[in-house]
Backbone bond lengths (Angstrom), bond angles and torsions (degrees), N, CA, C in turn:
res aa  C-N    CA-C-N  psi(-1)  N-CA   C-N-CA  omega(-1)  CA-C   N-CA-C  phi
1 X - - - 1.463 - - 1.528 110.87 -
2 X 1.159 112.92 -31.73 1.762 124.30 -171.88 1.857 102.34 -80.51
3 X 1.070 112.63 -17.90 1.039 108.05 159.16 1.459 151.85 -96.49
4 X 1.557 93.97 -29.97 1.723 100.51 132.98 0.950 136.18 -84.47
5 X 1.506 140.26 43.06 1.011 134.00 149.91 1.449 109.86 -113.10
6 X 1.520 101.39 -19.36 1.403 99.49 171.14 1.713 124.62 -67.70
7 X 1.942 96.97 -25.43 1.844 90.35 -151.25 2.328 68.48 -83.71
8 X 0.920 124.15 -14.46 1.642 113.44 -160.59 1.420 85.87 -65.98
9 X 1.581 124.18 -49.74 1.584 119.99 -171.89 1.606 118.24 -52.54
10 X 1.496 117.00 -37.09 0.985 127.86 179.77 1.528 112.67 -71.34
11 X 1.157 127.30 -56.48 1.696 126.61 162.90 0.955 105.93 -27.28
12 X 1.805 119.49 -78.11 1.286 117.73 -159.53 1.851 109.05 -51.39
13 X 1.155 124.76 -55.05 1.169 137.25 155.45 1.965 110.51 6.50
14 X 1.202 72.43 -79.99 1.940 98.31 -172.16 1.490 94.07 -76.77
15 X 1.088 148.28 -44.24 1.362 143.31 177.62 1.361 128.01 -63.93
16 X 2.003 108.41 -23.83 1.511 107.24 -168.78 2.178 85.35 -107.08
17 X 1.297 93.95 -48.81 1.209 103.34 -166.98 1.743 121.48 -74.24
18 X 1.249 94.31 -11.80 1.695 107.81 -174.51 1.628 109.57 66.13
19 X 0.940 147.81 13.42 1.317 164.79 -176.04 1.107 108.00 -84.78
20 X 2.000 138.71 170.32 1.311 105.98 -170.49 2.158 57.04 -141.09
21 X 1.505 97.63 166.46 1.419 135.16 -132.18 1.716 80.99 -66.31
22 X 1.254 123.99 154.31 1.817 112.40 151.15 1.239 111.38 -62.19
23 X 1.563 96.98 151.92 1.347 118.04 -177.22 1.889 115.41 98.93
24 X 1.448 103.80 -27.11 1.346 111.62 -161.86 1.749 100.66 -108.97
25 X 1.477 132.54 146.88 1.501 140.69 -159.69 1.730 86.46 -157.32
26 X 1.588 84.05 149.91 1.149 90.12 135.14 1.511 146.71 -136.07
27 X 1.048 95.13 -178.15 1.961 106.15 -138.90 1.628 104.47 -51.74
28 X 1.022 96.66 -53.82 1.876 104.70 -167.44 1.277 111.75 -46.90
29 X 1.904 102.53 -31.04 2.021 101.51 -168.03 1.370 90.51 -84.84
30 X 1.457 147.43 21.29 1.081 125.05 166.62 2.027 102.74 -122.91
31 X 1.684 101.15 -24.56 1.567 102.28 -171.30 1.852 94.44 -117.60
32 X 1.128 115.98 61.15 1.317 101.77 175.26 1.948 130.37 -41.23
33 X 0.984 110.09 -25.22 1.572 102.19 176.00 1.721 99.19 -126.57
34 X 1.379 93.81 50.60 1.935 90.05 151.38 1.789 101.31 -100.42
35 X 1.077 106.58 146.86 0.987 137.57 160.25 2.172 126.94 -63.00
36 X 1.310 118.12 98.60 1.201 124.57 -149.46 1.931 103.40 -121.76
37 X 1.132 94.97 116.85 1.638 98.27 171.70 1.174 114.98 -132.36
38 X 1.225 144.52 79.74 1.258 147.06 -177.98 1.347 118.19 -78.52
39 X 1.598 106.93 97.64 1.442 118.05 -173.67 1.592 112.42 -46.47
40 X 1.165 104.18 -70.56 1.964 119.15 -176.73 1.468 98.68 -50.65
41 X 1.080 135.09 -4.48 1.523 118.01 179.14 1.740 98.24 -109.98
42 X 1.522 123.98 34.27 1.122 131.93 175.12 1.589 106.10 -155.39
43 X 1.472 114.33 -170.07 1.389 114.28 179.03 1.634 97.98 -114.63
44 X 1.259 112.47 21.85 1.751 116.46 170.61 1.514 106.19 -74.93
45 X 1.125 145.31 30.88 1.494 148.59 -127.51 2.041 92.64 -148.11
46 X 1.632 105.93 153.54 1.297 118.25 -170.65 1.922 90.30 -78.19
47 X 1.494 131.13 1.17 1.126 128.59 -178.16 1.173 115.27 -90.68
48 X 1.660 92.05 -44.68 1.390 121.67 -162.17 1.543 147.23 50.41
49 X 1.709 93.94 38.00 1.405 128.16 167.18 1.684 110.63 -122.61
50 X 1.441 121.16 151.82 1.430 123.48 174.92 1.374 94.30 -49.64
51 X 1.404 138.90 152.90 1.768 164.26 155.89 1.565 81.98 -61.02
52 X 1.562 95.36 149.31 1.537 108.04 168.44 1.432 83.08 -93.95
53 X 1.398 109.82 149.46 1.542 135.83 153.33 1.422 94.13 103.55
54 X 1.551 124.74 -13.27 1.852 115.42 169.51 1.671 96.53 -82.16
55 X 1.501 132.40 106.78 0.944 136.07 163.80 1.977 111.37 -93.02
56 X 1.192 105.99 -27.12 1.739 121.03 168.25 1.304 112.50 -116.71
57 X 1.596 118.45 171.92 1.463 105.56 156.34 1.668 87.46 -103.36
58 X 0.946 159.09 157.38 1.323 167.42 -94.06 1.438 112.66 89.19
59 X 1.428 121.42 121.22 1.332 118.64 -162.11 1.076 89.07 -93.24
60 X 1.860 125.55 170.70 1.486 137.86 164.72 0.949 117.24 -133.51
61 X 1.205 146.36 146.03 1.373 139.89 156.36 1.584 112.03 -163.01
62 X 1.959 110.21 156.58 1.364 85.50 170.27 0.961 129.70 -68.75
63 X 1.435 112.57 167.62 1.538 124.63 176.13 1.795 114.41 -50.22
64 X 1.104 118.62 -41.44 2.037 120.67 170.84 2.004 102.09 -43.79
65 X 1.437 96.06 -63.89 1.237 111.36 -166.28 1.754 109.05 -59.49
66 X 1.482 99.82 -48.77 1.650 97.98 168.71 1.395 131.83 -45.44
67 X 2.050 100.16 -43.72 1.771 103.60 174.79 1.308 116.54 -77.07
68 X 1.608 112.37 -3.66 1.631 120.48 -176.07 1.505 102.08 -59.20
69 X 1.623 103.57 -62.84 1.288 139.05 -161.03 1.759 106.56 -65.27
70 X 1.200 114.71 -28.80 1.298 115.90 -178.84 1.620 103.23 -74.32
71 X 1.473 119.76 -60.69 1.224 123.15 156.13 2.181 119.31 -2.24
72 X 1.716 91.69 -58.18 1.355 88.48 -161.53 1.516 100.92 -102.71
73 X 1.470 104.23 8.69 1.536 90.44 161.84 1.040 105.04 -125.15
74 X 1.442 145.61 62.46 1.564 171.64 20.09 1.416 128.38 40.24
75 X 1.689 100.42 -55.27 0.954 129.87 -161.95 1.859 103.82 -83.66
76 X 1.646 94.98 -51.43 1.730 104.18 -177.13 1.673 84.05 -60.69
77 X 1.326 103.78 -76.16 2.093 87.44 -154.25 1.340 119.33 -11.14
78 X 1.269 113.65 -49.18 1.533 121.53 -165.89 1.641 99.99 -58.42
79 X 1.089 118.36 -25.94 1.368 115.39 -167.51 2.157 102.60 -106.00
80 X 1.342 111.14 22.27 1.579 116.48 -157.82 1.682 130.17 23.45
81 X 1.744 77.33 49.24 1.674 95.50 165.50 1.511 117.41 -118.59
82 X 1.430 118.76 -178.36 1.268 111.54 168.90 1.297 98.22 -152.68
83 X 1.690 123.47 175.26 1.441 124.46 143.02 1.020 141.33 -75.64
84 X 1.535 127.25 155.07 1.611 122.83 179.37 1.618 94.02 -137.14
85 X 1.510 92.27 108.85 1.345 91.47 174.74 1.438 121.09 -114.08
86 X 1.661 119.92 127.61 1.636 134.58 -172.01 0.949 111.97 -61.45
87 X 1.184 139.37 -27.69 1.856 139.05 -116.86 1.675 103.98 167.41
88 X 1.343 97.87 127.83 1.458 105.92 168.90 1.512 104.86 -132.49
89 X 1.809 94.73 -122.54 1.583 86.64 -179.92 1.537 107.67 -86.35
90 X 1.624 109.85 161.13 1.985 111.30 -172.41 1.233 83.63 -154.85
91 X 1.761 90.57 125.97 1.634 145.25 -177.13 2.078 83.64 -49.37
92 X 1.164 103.73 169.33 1.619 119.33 -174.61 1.397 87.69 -89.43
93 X 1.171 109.27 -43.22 2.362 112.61 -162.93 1.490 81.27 -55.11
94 X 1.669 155.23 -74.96 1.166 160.94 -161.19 1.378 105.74 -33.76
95 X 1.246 117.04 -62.22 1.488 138.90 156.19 1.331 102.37 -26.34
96 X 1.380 124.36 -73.20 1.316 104.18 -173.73 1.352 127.18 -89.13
97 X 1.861 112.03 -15.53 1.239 77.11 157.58 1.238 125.29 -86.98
98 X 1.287 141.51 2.36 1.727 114.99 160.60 1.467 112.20 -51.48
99 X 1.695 125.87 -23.68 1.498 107.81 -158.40 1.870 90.98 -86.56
100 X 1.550 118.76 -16.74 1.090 99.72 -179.29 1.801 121.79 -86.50
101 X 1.180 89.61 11.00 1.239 101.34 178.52 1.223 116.04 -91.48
102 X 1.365 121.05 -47.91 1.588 143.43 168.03 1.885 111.22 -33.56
103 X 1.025 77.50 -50.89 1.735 101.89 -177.68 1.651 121.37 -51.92
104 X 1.626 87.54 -30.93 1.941 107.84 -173.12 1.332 100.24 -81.52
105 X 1.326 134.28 79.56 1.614 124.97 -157.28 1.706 91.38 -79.26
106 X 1.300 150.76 -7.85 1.570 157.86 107.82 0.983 117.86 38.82
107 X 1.658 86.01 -71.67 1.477 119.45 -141.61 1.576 96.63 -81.22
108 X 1.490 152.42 127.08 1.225 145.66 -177.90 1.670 108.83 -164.99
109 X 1.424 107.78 31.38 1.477 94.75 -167.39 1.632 96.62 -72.35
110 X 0.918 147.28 -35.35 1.624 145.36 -169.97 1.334 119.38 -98.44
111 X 1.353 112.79 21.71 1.421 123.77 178.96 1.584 116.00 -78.08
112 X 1.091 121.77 -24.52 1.296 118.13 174.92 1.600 99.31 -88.07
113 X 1.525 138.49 10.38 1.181 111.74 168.20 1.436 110.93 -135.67
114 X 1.574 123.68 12.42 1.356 141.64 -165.46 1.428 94.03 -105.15
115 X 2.018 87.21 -77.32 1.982 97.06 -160.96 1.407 95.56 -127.30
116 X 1.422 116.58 82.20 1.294 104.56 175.30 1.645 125.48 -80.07
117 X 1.158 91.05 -23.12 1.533 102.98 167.21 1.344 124.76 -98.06
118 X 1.470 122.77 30.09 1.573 127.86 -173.03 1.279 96.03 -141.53
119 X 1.584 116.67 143.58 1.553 117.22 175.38 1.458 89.11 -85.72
120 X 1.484 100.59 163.06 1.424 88.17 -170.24 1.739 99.26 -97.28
121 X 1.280 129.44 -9.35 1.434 130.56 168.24 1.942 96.30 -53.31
122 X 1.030 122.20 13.86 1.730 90.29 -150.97 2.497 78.24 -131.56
123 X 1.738 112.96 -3.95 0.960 113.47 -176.51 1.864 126.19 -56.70
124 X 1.108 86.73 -13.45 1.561 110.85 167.96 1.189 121.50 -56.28
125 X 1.433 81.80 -78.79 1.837 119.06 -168.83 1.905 95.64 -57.42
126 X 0.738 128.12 -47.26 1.622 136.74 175.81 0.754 130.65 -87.85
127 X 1.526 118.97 26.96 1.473 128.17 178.44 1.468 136.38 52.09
128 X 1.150 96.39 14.53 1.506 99.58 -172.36 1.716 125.68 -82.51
129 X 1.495 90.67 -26.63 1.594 123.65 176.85 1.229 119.69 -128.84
130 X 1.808 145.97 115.61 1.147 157.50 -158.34 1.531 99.08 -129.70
131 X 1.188 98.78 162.44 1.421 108.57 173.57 1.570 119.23 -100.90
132 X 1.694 118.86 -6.34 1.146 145.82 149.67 1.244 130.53 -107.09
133 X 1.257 125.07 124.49 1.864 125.23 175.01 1.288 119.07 -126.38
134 X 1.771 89.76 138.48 1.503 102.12 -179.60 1.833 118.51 -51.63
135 X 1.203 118.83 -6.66 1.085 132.27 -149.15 1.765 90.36 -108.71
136 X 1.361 126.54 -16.60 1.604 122.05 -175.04 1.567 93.44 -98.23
137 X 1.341 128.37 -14.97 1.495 113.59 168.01 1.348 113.37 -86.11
138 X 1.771 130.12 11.24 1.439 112.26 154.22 1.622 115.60 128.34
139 X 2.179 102.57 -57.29 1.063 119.30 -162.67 1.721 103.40 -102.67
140 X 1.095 124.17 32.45 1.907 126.63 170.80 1.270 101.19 -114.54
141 X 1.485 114.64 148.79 1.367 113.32 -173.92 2.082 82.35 -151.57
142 X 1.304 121.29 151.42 1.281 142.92 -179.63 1.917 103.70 -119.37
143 X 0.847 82.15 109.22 1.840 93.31 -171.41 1.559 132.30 -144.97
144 X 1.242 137.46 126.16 1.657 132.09 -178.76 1.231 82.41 -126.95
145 X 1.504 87.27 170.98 1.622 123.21 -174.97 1.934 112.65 -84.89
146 X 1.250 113.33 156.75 1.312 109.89 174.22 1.739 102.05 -147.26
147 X 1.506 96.52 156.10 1.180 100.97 171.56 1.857 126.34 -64.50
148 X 1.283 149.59 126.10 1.383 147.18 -129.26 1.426 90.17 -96.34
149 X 1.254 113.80 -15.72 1.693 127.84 -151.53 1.607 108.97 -100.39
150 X 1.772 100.66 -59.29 1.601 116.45 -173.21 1.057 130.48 -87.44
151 X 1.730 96.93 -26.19 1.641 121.53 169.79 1.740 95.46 93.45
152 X 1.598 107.38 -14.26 1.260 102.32 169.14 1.598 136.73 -38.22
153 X 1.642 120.01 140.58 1.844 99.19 166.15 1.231 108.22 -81.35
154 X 1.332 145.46 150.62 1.408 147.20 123.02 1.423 122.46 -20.22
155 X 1.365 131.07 101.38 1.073 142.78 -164.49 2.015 103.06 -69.38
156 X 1.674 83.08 111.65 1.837 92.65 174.14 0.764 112.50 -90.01
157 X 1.185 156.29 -11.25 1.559 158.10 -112.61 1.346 146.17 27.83
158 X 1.775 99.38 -0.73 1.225 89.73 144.75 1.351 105.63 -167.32
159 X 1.474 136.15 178.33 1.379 132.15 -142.92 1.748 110.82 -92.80
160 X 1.491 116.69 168.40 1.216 102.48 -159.59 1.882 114.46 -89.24
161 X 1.281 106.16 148.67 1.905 99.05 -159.70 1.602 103.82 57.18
162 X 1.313 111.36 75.44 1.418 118.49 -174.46 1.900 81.89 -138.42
163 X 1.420 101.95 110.65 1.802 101.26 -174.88 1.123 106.39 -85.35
164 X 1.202 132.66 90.62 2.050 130.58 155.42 1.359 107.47 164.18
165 X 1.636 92.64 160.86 1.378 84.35 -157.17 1.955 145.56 -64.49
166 X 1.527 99.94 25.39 1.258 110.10 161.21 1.152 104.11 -64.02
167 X 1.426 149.00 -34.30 1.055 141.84 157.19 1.361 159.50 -50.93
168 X 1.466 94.32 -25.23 1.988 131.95 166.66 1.464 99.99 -63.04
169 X 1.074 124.42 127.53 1.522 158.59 -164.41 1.843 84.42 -54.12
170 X 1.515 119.21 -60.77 1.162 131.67 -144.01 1.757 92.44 -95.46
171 X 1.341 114.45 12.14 1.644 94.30 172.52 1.661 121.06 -80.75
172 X 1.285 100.06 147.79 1.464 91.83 -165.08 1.998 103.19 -103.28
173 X 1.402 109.21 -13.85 1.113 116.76 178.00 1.597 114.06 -58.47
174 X 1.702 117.98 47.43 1.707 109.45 167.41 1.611 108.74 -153.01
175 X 1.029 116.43 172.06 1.374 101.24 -165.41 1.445 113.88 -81.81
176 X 1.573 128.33 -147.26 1.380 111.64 -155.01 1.744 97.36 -124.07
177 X 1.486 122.78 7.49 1.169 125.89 147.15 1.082 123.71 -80.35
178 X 1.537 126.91 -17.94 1.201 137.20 -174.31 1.696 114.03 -78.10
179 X 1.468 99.02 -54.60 1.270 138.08 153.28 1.402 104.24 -30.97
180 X 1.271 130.24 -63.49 1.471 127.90 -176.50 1.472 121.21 -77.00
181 X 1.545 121.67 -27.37 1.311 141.72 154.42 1.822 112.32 -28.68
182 X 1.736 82.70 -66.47 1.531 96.65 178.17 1.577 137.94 -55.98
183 X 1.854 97.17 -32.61 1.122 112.79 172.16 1.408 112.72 -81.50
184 X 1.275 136.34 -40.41 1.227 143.41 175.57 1.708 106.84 -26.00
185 X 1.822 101.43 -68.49 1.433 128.14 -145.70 1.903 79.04 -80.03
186 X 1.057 112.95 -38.73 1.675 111.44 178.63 1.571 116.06 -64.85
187 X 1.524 115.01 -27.85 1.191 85.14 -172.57 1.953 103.20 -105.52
188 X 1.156 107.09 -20.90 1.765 98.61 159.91 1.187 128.16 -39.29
189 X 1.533 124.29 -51.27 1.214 142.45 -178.57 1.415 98.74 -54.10
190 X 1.903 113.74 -63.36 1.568 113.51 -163.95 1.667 103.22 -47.35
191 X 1.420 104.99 -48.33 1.942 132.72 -162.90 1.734 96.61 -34.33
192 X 1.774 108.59 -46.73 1.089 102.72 -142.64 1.989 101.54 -118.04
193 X 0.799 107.20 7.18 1.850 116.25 151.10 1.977 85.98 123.31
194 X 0.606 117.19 74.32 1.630 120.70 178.10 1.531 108.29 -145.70
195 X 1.513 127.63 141.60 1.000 118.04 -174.46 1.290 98.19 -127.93
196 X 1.384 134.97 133.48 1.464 136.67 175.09 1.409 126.01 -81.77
197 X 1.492 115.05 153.43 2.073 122.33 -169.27 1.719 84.91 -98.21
198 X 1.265 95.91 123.33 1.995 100.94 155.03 1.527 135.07 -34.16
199 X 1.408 98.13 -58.36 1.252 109.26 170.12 1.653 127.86 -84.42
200 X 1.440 92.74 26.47 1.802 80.92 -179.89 1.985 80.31 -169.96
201 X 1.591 98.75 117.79 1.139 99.35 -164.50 1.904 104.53 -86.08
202 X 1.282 104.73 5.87 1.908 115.71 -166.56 1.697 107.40 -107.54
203 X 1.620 109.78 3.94 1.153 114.75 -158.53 1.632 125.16 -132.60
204 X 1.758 117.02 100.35 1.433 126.13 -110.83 1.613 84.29 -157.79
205 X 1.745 88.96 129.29 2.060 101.46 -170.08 1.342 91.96 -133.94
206 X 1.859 120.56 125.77 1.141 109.55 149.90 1.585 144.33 -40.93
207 X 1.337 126.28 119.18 0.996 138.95 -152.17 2.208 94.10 -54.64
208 X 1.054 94.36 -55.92 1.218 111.46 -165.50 1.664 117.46 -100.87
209 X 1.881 96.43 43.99 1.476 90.67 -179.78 1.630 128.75 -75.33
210 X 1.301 97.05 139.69 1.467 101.14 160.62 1.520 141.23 -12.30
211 X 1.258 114.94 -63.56 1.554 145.75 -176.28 1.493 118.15 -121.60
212 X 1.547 99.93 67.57 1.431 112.12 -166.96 1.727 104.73 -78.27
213 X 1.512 111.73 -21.32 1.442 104.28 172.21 1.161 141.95 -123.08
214 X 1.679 103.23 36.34 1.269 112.12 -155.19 1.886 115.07 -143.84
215 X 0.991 103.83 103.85 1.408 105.68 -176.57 1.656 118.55 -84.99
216 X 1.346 111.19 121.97 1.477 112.10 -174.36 1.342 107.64 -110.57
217 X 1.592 103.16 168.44 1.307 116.84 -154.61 1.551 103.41 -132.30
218 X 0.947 117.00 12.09 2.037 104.55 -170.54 1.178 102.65 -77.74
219 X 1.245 123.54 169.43 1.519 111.31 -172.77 1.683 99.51 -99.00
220 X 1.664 108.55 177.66 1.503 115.99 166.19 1.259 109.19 -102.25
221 X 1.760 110.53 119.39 1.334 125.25 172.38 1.564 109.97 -151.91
């Protein structure tokens, strides 16, 4: 109960006041030259319609997760890299609509470049799609490395929200630059309080988030 009344305080908050909840910033006024592509706030997406609740691409996250992240893009400069991060925090409405999307077994226009090897009835069952995300409590961020210089990404081996296991941290099916790409962006993240998902080598939760039980919903604008 103490927690819904808290995330209701926080809505109203951001809804009357336009303000976004305490605890939560956004990213740029603290990382001015990160690099920001927010898929769902475009039709570049495995849906390939704007996400309800991406009204901007404007990244969010809490403030823990933001000074995490500054940390490891600190760390790349020194090496003339940077981050590019897809995904930050995502509204619950996003959440559902992917599940109402899931549902449209129809619906497959991006299947040959998402999940070509996954039925998509089976996105559930394989974790690929939840009806909850670590990413609506604030502190997950989806991110690769780029060159500081070319603006280039660092080739992982395979593309980002790409469902199978070319994507699992532990696939061995890529070569050994790819391989090192992966480890690179893996072990900054671990270095700097972030803990990484198996199956998705771009996809990284503060160890020590804030709002470990609470999924929010305001939108990004």
């Amino acid at each position: 109960m103490k927690h819904k009344i808290a995330f209701l305080f926080l809505f109203i908050c951001f809804k009357v006041l336009g303000q976004l909840p305490e605890g939560f910033v956004y990213v740029k006024d603290v990382i001015p030259d990160l690099k920001v592509e927010l898929r769902y706030s475009s039709s570049k997406n495995f849906v390939g319609k704007v996400i309800d609740g991406y009204q901007s691409d404007k990244l969010i996250l809490t403030e823990a997760a933001t000074n995490a992240l500054k940390l490891v893009q600190q760390e790349l400069e020194q090496q003339d890299m940077c981050l590019l991060v897809f995904d930050g925090y995502r509204p619950q409405s996003a959440v559902n609509h992917f599940m109402k999307w899931a549902e449209d077994l129809n619906d497959t226009i991006n299947k040959h470049q998402y999940y070509p090897d996954v039925d998509k009835k089976n996105l559930f069952k394989e974790d690929y799609i939840a009806s909850r995300s670590g990413h609506s409590k604030g502190s997950t961020v989806d991110v690769t490395i780029i060159n500081a210089k070319t603006n280039k990404p660092l080739d992982m081996g395979s593309d980002y929200d790409f469902f199978g296991k070319q994507s699992w941290i532990s696939y061995e099916g890529i070569s050994e630059e790819q391989k090192a790409n992966r480890q690179l962006l893996q072990t900054v993240m671990l270095k700097h309080g972030f803990k990484n998902y198996l199956k998705e080598w771009w996809h990284f939760t503060l160890k020590e988030e804030p709002f470990p039980n609470t999924y929010f919903d305001f939108p990004i604008k």
